[in-house]
C-alpha positions as YAML, in Angstrom:
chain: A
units: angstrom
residues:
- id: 1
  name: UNK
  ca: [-44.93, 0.17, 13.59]
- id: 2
  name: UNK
  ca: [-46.54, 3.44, 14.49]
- id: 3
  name: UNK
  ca: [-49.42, 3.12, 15.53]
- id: 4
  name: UNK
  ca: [-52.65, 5.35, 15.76]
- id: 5
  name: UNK
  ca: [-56.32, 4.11, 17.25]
- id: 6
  name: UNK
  ca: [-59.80, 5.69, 17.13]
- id: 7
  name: UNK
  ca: [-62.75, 4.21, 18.96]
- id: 8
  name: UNK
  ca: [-66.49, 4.14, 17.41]
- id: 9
  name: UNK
  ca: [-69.03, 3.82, 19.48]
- id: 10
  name: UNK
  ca: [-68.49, 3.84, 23.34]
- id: 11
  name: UNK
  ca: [-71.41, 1.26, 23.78]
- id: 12
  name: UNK
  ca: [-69.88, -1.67, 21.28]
- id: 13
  name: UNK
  ca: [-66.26, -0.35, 22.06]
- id: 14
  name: UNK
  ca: [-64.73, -0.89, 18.47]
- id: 15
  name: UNK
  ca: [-62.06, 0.36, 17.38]
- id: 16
  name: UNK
  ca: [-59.72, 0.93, 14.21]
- id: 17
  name: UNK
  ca: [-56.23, 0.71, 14.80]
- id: 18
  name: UNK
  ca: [-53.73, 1.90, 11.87]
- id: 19
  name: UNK
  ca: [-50.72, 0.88, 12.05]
- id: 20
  name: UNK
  ca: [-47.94, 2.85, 9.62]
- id: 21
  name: UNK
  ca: [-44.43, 0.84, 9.02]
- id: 22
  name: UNK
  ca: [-41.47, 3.83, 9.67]
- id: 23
  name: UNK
  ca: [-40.26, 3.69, 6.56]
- id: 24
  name: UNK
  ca: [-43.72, 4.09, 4.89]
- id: 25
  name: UNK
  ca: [-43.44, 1.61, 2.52]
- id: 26
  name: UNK
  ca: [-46.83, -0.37, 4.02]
- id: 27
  name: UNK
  ca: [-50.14, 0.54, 6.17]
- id: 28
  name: UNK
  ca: [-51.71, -2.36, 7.91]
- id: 29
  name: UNK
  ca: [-55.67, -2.11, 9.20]
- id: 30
  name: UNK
  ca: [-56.30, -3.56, 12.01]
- id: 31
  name: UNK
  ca: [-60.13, -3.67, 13.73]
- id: 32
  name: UNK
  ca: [-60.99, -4.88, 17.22]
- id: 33
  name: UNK
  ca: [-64.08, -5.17, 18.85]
- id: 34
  name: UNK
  ca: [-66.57, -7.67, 20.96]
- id: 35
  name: UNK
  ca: [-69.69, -6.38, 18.41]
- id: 36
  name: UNK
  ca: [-69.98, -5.25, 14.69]
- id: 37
  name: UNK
  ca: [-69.90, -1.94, 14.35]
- id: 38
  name: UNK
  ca: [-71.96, -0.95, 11.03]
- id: 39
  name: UNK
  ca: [-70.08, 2.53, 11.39]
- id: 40
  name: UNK
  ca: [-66.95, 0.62, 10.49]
- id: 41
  name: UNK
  ca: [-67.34, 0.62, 6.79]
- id: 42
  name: UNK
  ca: [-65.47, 1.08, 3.44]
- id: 43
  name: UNK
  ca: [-65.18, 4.81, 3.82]
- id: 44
  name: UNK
  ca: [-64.56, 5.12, 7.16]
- id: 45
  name: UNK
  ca: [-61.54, 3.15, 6.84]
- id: 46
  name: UNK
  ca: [-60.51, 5.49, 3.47]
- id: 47
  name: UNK
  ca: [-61.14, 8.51, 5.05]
- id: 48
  name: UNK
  ca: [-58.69, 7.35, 8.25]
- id: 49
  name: UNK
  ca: [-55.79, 6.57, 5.47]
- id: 50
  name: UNK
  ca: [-56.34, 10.04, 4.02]
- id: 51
  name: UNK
  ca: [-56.30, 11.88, 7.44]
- id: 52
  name: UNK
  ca: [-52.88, 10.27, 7.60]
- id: 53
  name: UNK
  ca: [-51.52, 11.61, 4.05]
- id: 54
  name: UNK
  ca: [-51.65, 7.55, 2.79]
- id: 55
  name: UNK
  ca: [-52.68, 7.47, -0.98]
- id: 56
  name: UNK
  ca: [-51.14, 5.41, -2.97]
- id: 57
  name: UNK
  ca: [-51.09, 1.79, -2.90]
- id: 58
  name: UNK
  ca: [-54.37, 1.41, -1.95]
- id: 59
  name: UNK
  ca: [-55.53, -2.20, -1.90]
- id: 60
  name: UNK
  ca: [-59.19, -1.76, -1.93]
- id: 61
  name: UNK
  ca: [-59.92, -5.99, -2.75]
- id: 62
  name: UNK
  ca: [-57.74, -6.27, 0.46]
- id: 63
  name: UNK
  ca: [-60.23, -3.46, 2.76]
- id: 64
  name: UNK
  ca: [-63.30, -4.85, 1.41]
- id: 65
  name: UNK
  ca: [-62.31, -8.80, 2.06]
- id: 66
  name: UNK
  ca: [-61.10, -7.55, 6.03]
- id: 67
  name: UNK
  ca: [-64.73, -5.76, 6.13]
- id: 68
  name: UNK
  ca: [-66.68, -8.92, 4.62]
- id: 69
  name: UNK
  ca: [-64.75, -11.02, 7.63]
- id: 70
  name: UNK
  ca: [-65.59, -8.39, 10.52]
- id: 71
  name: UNK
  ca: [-69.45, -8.25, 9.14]
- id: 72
  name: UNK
  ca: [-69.64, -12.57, 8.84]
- id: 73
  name: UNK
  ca: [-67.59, -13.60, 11.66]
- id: 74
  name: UNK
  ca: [-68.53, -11.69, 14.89]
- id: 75
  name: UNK
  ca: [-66.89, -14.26, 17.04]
- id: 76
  name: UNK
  ca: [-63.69, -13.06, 16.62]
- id: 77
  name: UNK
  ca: [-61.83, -10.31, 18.12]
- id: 78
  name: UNK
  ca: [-59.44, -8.95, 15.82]
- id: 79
  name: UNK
  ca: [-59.17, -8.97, 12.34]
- id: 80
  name: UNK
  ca: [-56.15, -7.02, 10.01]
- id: 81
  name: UNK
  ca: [-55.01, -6.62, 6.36]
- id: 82
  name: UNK
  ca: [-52.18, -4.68, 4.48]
- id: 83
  name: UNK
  ca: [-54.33, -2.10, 3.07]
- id: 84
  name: UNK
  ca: [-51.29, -0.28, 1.14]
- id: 85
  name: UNK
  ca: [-48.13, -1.16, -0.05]
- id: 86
  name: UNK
  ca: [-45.43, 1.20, -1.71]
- id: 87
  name: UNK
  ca: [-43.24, 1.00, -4.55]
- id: 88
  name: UNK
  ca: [-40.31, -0.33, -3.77]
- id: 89
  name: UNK
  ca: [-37.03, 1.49, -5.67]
- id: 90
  name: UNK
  ca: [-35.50, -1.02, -8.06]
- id: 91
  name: UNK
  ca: [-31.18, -1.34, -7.00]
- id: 92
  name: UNK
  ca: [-29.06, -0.28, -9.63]
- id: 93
  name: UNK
  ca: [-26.03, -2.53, -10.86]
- id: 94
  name: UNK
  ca: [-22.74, -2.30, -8.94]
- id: 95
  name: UNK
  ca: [-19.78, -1.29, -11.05]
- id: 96
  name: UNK
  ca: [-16.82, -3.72, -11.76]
- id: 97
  name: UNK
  ca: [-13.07, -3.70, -11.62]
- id: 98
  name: UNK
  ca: [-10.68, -6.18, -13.30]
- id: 99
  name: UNK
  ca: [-7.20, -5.81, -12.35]
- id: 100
  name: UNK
  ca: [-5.57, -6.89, -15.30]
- id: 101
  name: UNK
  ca: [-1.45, -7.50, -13.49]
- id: 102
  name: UNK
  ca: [-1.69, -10.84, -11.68]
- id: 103
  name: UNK
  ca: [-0.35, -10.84, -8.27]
- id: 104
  name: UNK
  ca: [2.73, -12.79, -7.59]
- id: 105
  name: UNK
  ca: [2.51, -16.25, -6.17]
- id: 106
  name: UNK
  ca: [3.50, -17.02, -2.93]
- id: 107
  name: UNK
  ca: [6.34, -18.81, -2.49]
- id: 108
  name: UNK
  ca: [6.50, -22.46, -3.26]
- id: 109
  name: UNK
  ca: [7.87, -25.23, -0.71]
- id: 110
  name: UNK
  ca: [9.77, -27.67, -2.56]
- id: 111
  name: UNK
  ca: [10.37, -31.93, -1.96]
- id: 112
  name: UNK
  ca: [12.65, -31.32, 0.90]
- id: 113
  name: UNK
  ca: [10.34, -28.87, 2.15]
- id: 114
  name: UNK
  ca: [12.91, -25.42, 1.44]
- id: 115
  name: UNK
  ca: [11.69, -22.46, 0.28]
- id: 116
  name: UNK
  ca: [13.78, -20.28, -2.07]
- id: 117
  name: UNK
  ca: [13.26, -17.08, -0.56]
- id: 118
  name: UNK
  ca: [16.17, -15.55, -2.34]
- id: 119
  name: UNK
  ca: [14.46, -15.74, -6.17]
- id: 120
  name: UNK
  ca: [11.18, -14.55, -5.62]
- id: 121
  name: UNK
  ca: [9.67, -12.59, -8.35]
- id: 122
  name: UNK
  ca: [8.08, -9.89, -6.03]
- id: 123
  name: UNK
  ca: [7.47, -7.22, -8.60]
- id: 124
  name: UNK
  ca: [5.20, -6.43, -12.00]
- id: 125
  name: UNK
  ca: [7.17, -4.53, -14.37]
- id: 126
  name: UNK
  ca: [4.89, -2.90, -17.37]
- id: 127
  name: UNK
  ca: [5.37, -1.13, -20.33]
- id: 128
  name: UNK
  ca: [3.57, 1.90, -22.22]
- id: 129
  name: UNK
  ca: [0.42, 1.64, -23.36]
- id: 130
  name: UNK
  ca: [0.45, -1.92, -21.56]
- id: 131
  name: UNK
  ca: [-3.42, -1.88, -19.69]
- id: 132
  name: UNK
  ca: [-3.38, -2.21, -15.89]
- id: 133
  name: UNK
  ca: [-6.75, -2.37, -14.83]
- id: 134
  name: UNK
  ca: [-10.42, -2.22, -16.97]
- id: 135
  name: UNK
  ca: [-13.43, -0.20, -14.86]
- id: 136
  name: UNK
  ca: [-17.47, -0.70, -15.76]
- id: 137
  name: UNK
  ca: [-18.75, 1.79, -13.90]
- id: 138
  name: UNK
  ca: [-22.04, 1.82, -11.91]
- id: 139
  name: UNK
  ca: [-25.63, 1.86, -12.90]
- id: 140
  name: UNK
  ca: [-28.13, 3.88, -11.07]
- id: 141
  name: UNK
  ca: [-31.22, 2.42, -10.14]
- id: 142
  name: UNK
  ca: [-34.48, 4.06, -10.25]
- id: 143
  name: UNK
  ca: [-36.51, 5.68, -7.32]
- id: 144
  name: UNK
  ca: [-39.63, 4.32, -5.87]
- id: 145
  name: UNK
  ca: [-42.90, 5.76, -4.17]
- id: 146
  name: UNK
  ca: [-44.29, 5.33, -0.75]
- id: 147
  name: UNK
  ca: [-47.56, 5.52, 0.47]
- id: 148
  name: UNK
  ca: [-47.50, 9.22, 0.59]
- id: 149
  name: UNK
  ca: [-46.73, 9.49, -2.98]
- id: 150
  name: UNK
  ca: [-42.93, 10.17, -2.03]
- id: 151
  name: UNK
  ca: [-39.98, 9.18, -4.13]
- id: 152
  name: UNK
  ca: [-37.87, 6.96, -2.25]
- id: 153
  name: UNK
  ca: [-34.45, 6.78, -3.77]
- id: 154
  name: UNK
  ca: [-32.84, 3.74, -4.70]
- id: 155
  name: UNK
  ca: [-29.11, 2.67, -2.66]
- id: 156
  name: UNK
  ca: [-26.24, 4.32, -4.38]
- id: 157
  name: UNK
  ca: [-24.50, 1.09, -6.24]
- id: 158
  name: UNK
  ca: [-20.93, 0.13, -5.14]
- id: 159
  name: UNK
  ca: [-18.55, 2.02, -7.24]
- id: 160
  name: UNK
  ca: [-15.12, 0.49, -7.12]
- id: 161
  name: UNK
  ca: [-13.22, 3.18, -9.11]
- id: 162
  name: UNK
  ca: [-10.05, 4.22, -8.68]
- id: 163
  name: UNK
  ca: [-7.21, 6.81, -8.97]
- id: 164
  name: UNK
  ca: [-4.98, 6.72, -12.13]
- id: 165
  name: UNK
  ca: [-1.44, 7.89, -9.82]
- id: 166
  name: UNK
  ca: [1.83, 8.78, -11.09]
- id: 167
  name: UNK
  ca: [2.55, 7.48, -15.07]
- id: 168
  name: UNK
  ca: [-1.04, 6.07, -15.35]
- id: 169
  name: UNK
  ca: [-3.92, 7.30, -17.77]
- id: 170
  name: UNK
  ca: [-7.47, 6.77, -17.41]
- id: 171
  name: UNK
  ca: [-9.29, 6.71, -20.76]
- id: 172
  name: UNK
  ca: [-12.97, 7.25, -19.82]
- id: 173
  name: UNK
  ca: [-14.41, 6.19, -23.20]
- id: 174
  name: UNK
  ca: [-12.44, 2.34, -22.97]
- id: 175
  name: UNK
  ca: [-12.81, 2.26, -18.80]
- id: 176
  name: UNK
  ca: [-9.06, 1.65, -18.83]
- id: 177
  name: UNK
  ca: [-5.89, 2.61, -16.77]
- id: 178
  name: UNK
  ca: [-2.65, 2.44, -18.97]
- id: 179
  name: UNK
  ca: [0.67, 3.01, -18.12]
- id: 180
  name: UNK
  ca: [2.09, 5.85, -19.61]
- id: 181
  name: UNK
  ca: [6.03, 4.83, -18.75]
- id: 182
  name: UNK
  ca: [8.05, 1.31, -18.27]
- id: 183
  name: UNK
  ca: [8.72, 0.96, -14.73]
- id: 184
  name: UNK
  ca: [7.06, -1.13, -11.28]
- id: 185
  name: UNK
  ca: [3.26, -1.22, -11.67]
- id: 186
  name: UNK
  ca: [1.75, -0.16, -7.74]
- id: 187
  name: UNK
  ca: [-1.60, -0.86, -6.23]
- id: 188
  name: UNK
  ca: [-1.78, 1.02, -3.16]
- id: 189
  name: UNK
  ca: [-4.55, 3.29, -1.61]
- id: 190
  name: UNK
  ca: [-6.99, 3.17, -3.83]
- id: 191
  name: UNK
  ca: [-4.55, 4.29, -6.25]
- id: 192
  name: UNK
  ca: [-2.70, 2.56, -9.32]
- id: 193
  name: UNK
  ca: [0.48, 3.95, -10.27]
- id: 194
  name: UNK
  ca: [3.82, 3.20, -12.10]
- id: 195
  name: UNK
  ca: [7.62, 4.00, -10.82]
- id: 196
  name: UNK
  ca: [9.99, 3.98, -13.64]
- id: 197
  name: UNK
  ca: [12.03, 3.61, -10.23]
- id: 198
  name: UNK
  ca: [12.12, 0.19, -8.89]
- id: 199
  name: UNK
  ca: [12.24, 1.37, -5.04]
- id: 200
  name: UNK
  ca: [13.79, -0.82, -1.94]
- id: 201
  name: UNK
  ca: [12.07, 0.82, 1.30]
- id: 202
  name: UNK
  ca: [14.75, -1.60, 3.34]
- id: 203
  name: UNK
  ca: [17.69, -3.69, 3.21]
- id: 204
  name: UNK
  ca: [18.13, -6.21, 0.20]
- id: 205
  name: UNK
  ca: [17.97, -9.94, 2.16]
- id: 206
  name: UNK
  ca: [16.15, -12.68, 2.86]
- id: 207
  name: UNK
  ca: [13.16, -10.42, 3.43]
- id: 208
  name: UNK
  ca: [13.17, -8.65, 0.26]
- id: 209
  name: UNK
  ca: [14.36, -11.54, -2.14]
- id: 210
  name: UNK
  ca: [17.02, -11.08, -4.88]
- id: 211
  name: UNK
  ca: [16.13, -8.20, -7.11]
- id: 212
  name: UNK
  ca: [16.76, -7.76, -10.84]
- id: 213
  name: UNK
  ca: [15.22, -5.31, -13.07]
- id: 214
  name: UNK
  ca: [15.55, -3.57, -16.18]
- id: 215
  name: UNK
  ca: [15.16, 0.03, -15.18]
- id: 216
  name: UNK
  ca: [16.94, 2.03, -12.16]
- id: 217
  name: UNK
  ca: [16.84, 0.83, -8.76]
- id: 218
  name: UNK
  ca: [16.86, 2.34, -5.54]
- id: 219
  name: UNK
  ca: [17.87, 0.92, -2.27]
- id: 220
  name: UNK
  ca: [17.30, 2.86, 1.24]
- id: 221
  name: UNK
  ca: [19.43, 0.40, 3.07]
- id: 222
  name: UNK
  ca: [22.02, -2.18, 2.87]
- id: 223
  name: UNK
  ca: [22.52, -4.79, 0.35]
- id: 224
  name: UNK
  ca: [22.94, -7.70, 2.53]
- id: 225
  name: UNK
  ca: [25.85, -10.74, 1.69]
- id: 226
  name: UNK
  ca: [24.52, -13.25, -0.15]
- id: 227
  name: UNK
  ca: [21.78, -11.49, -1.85]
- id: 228
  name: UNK
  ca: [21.68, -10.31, -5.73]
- id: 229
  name: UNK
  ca: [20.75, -6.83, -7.25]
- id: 230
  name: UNK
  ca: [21.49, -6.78, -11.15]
- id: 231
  name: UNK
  ca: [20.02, -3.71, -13.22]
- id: 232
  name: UNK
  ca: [20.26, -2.54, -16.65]
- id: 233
  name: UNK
  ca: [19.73, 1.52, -15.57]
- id: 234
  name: UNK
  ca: [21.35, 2.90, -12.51]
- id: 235
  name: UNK
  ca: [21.69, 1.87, -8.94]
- id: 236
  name: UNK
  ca: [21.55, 3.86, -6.21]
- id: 237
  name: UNK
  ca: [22.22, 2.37, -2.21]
- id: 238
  name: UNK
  ca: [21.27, 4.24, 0.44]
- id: 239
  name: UNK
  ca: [23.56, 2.23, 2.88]
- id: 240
  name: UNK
  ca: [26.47, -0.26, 2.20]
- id: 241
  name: UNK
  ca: [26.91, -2.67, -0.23]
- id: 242
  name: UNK
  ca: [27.74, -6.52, 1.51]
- id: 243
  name: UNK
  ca: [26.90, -8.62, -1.19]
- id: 244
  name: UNK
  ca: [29.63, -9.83, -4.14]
- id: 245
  name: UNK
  ca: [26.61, -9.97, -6.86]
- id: 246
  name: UNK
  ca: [25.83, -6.64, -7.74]
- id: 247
  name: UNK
  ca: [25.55, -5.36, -11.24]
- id: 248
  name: UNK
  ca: [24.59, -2.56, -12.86]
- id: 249
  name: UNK
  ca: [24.13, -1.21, -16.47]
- id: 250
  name: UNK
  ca: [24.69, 2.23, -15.64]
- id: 251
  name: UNK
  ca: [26.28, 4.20, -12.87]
- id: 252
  name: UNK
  ca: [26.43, 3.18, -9.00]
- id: 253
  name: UNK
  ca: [25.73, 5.32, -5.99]
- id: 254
  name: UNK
  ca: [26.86, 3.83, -2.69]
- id: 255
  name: UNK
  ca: [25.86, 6.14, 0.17]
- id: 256
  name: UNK
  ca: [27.89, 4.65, 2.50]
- id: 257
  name: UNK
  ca: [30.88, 2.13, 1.76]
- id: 258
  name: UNK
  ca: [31.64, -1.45, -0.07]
- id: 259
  name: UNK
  ca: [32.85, -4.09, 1.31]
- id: 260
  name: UNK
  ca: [32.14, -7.57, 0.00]
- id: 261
  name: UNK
  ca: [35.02, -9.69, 1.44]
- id: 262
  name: UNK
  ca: [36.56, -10.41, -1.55]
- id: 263
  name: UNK
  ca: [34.01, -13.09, -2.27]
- id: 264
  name: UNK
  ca: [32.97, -11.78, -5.62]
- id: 265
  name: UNK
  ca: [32.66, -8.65, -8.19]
- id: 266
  name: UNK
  ca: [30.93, -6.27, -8.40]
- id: 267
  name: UNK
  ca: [30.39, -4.16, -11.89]
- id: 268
  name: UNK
  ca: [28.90, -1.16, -13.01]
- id: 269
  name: UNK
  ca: [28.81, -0.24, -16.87]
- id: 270
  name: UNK
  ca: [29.06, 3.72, -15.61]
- id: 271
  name: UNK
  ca: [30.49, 5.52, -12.93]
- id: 272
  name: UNK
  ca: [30.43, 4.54, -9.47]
- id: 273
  name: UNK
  ca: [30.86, 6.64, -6.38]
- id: 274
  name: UNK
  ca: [31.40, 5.50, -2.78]
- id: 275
  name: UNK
  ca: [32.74, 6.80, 0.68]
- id: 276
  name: UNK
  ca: [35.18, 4.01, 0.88]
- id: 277
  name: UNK
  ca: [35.66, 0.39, -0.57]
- id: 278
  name: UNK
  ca: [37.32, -2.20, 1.78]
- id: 279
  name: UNK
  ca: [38.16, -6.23, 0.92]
- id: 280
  name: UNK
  ca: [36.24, -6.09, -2.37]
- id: 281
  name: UNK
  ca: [36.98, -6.11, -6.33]
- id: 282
  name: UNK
  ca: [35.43, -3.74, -8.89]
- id: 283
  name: UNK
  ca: [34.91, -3.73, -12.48]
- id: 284
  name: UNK
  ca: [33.75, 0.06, -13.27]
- id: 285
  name: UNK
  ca: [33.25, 0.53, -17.13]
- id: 286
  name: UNK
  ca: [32.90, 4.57, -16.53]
- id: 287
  name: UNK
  ca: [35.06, 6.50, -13.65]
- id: 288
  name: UNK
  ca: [35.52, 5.80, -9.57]
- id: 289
  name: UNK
  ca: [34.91, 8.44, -7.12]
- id: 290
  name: UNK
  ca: [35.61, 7.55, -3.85]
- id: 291
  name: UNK
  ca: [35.44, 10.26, -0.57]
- id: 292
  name: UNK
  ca: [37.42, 8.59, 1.69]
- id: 293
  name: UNK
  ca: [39.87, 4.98, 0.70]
- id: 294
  name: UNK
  ca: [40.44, 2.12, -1.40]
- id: 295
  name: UNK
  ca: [41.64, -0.78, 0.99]
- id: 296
  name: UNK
  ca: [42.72, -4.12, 0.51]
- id: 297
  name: UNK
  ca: [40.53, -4.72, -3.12]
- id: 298
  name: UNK
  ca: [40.69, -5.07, -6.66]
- id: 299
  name: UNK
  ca: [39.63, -2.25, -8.94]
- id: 300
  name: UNK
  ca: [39.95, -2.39, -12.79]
- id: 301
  name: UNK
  ca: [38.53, 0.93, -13.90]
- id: 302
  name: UNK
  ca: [38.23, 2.03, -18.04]
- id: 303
  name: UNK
  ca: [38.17, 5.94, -16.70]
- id: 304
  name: UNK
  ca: [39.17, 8.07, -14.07]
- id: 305
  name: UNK
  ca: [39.94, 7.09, -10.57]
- id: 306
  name: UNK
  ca: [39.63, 10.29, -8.12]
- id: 307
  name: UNK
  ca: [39.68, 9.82, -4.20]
- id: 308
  name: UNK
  ca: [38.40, 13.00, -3.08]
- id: 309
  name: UNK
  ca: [38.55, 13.49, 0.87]
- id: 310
  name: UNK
  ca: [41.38, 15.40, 2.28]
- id: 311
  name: UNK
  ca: [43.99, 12.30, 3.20]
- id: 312
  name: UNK
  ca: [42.01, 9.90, 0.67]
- id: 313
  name: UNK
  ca: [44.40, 6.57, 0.79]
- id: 314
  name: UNK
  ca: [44.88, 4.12, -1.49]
- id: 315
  name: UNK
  ca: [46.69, 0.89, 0.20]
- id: 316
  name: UNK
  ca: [46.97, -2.82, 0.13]
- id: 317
  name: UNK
  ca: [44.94, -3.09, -3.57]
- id: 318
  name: UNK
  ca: [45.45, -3.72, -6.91]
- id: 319
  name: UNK
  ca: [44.53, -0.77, -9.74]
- id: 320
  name: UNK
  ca: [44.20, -1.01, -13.14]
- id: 321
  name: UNK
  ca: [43.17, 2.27, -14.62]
- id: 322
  name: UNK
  ca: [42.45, 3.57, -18.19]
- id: 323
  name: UNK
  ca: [42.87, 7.14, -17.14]
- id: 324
  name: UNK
  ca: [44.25, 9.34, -14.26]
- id: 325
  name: UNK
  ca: [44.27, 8.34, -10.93]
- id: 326
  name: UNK
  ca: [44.37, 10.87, -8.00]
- id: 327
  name: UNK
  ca: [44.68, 10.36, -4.05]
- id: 328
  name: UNK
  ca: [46.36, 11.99, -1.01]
- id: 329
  name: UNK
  ca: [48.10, 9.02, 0.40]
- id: 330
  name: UNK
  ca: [49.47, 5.75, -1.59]
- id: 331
  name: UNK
  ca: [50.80, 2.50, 0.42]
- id: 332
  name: UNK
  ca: [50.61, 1.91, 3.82]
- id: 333
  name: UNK
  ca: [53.30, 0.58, 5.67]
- id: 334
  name: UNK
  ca: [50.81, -2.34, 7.35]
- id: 335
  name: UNK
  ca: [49.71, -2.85, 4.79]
- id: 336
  name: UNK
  ca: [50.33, -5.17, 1.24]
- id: 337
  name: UNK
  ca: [52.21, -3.02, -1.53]
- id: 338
  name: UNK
  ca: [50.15, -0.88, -3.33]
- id: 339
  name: UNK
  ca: [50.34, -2.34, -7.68]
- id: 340
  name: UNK
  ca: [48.98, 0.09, -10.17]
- id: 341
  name: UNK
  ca: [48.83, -0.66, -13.55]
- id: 342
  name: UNK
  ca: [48.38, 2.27, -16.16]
- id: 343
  name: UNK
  ca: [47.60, 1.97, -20.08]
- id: 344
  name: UNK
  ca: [45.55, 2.70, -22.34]
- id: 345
  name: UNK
  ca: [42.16, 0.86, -22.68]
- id: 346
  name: UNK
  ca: [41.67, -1.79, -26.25]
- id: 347
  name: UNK
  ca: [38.49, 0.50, -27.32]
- id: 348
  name: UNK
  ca: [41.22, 3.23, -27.62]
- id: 349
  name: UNK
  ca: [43.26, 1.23, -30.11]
- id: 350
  name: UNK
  ca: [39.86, 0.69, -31.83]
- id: 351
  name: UNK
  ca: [39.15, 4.41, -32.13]
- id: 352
  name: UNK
  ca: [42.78, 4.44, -33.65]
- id: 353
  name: UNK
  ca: [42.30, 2.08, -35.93]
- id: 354
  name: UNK
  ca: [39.02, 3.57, -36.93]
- id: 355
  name: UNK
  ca: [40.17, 7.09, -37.53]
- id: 356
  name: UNK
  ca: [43.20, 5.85, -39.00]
- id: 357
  name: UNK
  ca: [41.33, 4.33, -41.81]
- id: 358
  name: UNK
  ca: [38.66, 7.01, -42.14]
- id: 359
  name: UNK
  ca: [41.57, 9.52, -42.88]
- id: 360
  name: UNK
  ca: [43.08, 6.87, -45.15]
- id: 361
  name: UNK
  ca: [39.74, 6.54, -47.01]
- id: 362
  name: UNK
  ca: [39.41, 10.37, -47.03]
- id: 363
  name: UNK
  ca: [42.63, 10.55, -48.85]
...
């Protein structure tokens, strides 16, 4: 503490000592002397406190009980009291947030003491309107005095608020963030967001888990063998496709190539487009467009096949195609003959039918 002293009477040498805390929230009296001094009295002390700006808080009961002990007991030496005391401020209530999308679990060890890495749920996918989060927000407390009649303001109370990102409404009146799209809820930064998008940063593996989802996807790497990506929306792979399980709704966008070792199929219920495929079969419900060759695979195709790169080759494979089918280069001599199979698709003959008997019902 701070402290000041004044001295009364150089013959008893007694003195008043006031000592001020820093944040001047409390003054403390504190009197010293071999001798009573009769100078030392109620108003002497009241007058010090005012010199020094103190005026509130005043405990007069506790000054005149410290003077009644320095008058009765002249043995001792020292005597002190809290002679004022501020108001404390009163804390205000720290706001809440309830995230309302449990987290996944971690993975769980089974008898043997495996792990199925592969099928682990690893993302939240919402829906509109669906509520992500609930926010009570803060309430301010309410300032206090010190001894100097100052207002001492309360601490700020913790607000845990945060950012409504990307397809996510805040609705101040409720306190809640609600998706405004179906897609992958996020929790990142401070921020909550939705992607109708589910995004891959990496490869598809043992990292990553199998992945299944019923929006888009998008991969930035590789699909690794003996991992599973199935979607209802599109898929797009920013590497190479490895992996035999692979399905998608709608179209498929291989950066790079396929090549699954003819261990399995892979199906898309739209287009799919690819540099090159290599030792894998197809099913492609819409057309194939392929930049560079179709090697040693399988492709049954309900559309168009088009191989689009100047000396595009088609050789050692299998095609069954609903529509046209156009390459530079067919059959390789090191390779097996090239089979291609051309007809017309069974929906056709159901359009048939079908307009056949509207026009019969017409007439």
């Amino acid at each position: 503490m701070d402290q000041e002293s004044v001295e009364f009477g150089e013959r008893i040498h007694s003195e008043v000592t006031l000592a001020v805390s820093p944040d001047y929230m409390e003054a403390r009296v504190i009197l010293r002397g071999q001798y009573y001094d009769p100078r030392i009295d109620y108003n002497a002390i009241i007058e010090r406190l005012d010199a020094q700006g103190i005026t509130y808080g005043l405990d007069r009961q506790a000054i005149g009980k410290l003077l009644d002990e320095y008058r009765t007991h002249p043995e001792r030496r020292a005597f002190e009291a809290v002679v004022a005391r501020g108001q404390p401020p009163a804390p205000g209530v720290d706001g809440k947030l309830e995230m309302l999308i449990e987290e996944k679990p971690p993975v769980a060890i089974d008898e043997t003491g495996k792990a199925d890495v592969r099928n682990i749920q690893r993302y939240n996918a919402v829906d509109p309107g669906q509520v992500l989060a609930r926010y009570t927000p803060p309430t301010p407390g309410t300032p206090g005095l010190n001894i100097r009649l100052e207002e001492v303001p309360p601490p700020p109370p913790f607000d845990p608020k945060i950012a409504a990102g990307d397809n996510v409404q805040f609705h101040a009146a409720t306190g809640e963030y609600r998706a405004t799209v179906h897609g992958i809820f996020v929790h990142e930064k401070n921020t909550v967001s939705v992607n109708p998008v589910l995004t891959i940063p990496g490869n598809v593996g043992l990292a990553s888990g199998n992945v299944a989802y019923d929006g888009n996807i998008r991969i930035f790497g590789n699909i690794e063998r003996g991992s599973m990506v199935s979607c209802l929306g599109d898929l797009e792979v920013g590497g190479m496709i490895e992996s035999h399980a692979v399905r998608a709704g709608g179209s498929l966008r291989v950066k790079k190539g396929i090549n699954t070792r003819r261990e399995g199929m892979v199906t898309t219920g739209g287009n799919l487009q690819a540099v090159y495929i290599e030792n894998s079969d197809l099913t492609v419900n819409g057309s194939l467009i392929v930049e560079k060759s179709v090697i040693n695979s399988k492709v049954v195709c309900d559309g168009d096949i088009a191989l689009t790169g100047r000396g595009s080759t088609i050789a050692g494979s299998e095609i069954c195609c609903f529509g046209s089918l156009a390459c530079d280069v067919m059959g390789s001599p090191v390779q097996n003959p090239v089979r291609i199979e051309l007809g017309s698709h069974s929906r056709n003959k159901a359009y048939y039918e079908q307009h056949v008997k509207e026009l019969e019902d017409v007439e």
